[in-house]
C-alpha distance (Angstrom), angle and dihedral (degrees) to the residues before:
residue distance angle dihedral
X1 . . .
X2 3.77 . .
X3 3.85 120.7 .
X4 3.89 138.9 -123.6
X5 3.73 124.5 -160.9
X6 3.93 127.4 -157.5
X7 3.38 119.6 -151.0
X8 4.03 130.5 -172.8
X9 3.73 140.0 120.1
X10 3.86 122.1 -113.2
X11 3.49 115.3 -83.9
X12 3.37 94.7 42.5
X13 3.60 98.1 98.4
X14 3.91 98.7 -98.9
X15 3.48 94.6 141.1
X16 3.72 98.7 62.2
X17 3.69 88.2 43.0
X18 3.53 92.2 68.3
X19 3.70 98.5 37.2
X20 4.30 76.5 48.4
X21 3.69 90.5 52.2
X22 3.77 95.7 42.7
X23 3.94 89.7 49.6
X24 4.04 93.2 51.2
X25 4.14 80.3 53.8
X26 3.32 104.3 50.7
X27 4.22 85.8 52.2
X28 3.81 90.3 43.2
X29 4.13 90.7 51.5
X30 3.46 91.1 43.6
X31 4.11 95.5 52.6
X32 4.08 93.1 29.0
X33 3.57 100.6 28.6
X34 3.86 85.4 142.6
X35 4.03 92.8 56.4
X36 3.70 98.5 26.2
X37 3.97 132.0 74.4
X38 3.85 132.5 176.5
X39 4.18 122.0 -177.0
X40 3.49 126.7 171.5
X41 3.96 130.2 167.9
X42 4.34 114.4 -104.9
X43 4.30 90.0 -98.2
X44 3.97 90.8 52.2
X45 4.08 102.3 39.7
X46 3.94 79.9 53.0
X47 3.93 99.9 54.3
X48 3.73 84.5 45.9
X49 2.95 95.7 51.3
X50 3.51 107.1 50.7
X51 4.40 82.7 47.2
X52 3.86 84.3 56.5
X53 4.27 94.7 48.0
X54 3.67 84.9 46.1
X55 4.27 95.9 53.3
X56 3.75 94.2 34.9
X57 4.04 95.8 55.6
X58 4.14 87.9 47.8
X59 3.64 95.6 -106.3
X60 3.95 126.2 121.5
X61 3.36 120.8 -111.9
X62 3.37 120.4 -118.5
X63 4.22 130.3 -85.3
X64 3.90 105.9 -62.8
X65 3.66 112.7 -71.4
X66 4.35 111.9 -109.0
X67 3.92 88.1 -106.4
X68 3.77 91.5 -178.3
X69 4.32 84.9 65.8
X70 3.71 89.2 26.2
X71 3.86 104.9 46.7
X72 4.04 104.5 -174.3
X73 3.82 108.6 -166.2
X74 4.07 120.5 163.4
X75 4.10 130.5 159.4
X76 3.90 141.0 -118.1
X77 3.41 121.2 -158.6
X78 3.87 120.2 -161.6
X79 3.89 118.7 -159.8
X80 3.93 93.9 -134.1
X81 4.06 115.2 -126.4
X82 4.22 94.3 6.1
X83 3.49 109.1 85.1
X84 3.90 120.0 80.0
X85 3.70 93.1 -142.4
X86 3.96 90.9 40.6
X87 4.11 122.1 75.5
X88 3.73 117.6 173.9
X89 3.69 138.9 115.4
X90 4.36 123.3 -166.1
X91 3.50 129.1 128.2
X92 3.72 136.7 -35.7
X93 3.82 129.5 -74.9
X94 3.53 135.4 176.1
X95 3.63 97.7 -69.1
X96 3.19 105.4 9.1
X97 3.82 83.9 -76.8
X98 3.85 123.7 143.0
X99 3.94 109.7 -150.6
X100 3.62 135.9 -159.1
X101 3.88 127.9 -163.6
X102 3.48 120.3 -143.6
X103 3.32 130.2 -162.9
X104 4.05 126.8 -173.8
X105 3.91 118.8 -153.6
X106 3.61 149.8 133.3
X107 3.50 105.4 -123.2
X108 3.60 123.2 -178.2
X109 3.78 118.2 -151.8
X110 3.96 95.3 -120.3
X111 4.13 90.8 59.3
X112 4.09 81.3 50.2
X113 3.52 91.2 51.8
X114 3.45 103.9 44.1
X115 3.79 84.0 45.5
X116 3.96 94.2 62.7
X117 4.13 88.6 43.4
X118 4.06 79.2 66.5
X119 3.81 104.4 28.4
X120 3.76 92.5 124.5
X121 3.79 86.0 76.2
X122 3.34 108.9 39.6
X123 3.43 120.6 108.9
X124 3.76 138.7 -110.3
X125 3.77 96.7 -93.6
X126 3.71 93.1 37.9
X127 3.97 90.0 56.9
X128 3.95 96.7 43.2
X129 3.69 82.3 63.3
X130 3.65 105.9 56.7
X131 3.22 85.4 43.6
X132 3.91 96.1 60.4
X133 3.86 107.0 138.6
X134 3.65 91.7 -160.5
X135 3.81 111.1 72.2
X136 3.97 112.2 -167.7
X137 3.90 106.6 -174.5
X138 3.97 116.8 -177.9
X139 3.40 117.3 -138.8
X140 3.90 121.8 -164.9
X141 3.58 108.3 -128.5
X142 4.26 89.1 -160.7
X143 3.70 84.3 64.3
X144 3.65 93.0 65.4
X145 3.98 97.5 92.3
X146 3.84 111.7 -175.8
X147 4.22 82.1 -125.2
X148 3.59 103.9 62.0
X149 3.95 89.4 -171.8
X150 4.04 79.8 51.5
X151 4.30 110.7 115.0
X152 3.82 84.2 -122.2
X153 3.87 81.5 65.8
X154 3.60 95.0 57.5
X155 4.24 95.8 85.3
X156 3.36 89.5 52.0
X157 3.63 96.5 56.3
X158 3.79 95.0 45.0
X159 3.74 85.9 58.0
X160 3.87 92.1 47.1
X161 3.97 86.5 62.0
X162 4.04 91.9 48.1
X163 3.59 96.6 42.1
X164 3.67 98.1 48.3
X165 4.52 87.7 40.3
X166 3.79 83.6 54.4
X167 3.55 104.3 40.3
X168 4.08 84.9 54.0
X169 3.81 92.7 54.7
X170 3.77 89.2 43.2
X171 3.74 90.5 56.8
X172 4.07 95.9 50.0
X173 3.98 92.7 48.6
X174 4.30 78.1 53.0
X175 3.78 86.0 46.4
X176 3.87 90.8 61.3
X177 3.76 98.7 42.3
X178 3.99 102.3 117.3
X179 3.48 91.0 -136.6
X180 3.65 105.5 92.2
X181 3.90 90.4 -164.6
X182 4.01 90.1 51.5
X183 3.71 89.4 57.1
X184 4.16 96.8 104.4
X185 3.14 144.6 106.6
X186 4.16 127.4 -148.2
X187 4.22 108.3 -174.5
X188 4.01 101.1 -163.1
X189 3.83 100.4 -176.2
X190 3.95 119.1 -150.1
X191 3.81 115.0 -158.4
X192 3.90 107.8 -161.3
X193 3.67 136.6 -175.2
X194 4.50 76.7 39.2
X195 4.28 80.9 160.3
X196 3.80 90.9 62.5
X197 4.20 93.2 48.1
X198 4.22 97.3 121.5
X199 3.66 112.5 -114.1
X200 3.72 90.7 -115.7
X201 3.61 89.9 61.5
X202 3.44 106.6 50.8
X203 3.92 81.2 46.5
X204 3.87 94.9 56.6
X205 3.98 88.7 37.7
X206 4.00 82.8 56.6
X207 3.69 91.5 -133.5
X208 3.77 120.8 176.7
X209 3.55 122.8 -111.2
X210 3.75 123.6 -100.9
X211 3.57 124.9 35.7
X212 3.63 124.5 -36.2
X213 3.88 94.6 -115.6
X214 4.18 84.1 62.8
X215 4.09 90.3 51.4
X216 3.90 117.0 100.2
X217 4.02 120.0 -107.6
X218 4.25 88.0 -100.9
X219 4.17 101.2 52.1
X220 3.91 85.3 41.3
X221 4.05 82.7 58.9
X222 3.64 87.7 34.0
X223 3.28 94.7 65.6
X224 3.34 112.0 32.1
X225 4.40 81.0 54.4
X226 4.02 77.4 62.3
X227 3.19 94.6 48.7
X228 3.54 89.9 54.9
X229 3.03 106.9 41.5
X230 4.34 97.8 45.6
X231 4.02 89.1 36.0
X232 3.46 116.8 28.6
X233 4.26 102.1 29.9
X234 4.20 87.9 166.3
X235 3.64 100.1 40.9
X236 4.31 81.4 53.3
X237 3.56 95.2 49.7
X238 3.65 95.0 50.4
X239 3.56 87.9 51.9
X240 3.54 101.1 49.4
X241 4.23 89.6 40.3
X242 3.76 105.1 110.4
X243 3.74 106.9 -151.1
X244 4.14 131.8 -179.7
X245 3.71 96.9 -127.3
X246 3.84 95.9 109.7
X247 3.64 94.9 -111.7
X248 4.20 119.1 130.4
X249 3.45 110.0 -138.9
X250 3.96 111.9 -157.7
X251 4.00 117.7 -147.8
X252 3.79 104.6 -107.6
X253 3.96 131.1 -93.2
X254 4.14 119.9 -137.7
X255 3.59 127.7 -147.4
X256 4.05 133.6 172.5
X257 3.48 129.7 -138.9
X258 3.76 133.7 -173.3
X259 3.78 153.9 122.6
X260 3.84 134.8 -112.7
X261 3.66 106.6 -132.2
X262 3.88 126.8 -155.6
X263 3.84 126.2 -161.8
X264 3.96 122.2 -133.3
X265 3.35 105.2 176.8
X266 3.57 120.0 -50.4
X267 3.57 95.8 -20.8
X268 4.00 127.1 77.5
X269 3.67 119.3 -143.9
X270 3.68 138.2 -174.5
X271 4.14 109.8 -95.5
X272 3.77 107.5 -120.0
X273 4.02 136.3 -159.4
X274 3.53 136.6 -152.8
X275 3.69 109.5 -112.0
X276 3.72 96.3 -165.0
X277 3.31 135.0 -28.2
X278 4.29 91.0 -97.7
X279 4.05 93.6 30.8
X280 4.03 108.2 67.9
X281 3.71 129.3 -137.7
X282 3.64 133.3 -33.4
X283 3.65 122.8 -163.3
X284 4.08 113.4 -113.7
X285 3.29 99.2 -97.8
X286 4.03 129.1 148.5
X287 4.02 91.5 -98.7
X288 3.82 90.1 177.0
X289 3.80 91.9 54.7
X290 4.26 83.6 55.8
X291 3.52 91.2 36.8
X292 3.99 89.0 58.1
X293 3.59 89.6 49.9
X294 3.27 94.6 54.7
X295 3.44 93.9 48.3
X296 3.81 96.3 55.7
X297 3.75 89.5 43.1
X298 4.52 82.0 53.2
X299 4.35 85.9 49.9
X300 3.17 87.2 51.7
X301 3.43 105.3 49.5
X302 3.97 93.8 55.3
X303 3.77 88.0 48.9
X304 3.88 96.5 53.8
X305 3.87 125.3 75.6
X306 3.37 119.4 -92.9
X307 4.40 102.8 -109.8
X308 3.38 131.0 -110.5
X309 3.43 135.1 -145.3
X310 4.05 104.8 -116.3
């Protein structure tokens, strides 16, 4: 099992990303239930659960959940080399499965810190998590203001600081994983409320019309490199800091989330879609913008080493 770790801040729409994520699962077990594997522990299934009821009846969930008090952590499993929309090799799991270990949280680069001052007593569990090789920061696309000098800039750049402060702590508890192979890092970036960007933004970000899931592989990296480079100047200099600590550092991946929103009345709820005629509703959402997530997160998985307790 190799881990994944998602960072944001509240506000930032973290909250629907999971209940997001957890809806593009529950369609991908259903059509790949041979290939495709969720677990979760009784506390976690429920707060998903009660995100997913929320999105799939049109209604907002509520205010991001305190994920430092509330950890929410859950598994995929990926059977490696089966699935038409999954490639991968990597070692063997029960089952031929390849599993990944999330775990959702706010995290705030002081806790990390004070964390590694200690890390000769933390436990197993504690350890596999700083040492997640798959980085998943959120990014809230309302906080890209076409001024970036602009107030409504100001959360954004706050987060810039604590992303780039934990991403640096992440990378030394990689550093001192014993497994040389183990030591790397894979940034997959998730832009969310992408229906709220301003227009001037996505102008001055040069951003192709249509939805994201239409764009080609290059003006997806195009403009999330924008995005790093306008928005988030620390988070891009960590990133493009070479350092001799042993660690690989893999460029980053981009992918957009949002909701189509319809007014009735004086109230605005969340569009929705049948999913079949026995499933339910869905939220409309870009699934194949989650569904390529998930892939990458599945390639990655067979490509990693298998963990080891310590």
């Amino acid at each position: 099992m190799t881990s994944a770790l998602v960072l944001g801040e509240r506000g930032c729409g973290l909250t629907t990303f999971v209940g997001l994520l957890y809806t593009a699962q529950v369609r991908l077990g259903t059509e790949n239930s041979d290939e495709f594997r969720f677990h979760a522990e009784r506390e976690s299934i429920q707060q998903m659960e009660a995100v997913y009821g929320e999105l799939g009846a049109g209604r907002f969930p509520a205010a991001d959940v305190d994920w430092e008090r509330h950890p929410l952590s859950f598994v995929f499993g990926f059977r490696r080399g089966h699935a038409a929309w999954l490639t991968g090799g990597g070692g063997s799991e029960e089952e031929g499965f390849s599993t990944v270990h999330f775990q959702v949280g706010g995290m705030p680069a002081e806790a990390v810190s004070e964390l590694q001052d200690h890390d000769a007593v933390l436990d197993a569990a504690t350890l596999r998590l700083l040492r997640s090789p798959i980085q998943i920061p959120i990014v809230d696309g309302a906080w890209l203001a076409p001024d970036r000098t602009s107030i409504g800039a100001l959360p954004l750049a706050r987060y810039d600081q604590h992303l780039a402060g934990t991403l640096d702590l992440l990378r030394k508890f990689l550093a001192s994983d014993r497994n040389r192979r183990a030591r790397q890092m894979f940034p997959l970036f998730v832009v969310t409320k992408f229906d709220r960007v301003p227009s001037e933004t996505l102008k001055a970000l040069e951003a192709p019309s249509g939805p994201p899931e239409g764009w080609r592989p290059d003006e997806r990296l195009a403009v999330g490199d924008r995005i790093l480079r306008g928005y988030l100047p620390a988070t891009s200099e960590f990133l493009a800091r070479a350092k001799d600590d042993g660690v690989r550092l893999s460029n980053p991946g981009w992918f957009f989330s949002g909701l189509r929103t319809e007014e009735r009345g004086d109230e605005i709820r969340i569009a929705r879609r049948r999913i079949s005629p026995i499933s339910g509703w869905e939220p409309e959402y870009p699934f194949e913008e989650f569904k390529g997530l998930l892939t990458r997160i599945g390639e990655l998985a067979g490509r990693l080493p298998v963990e080891r307790p310590d």
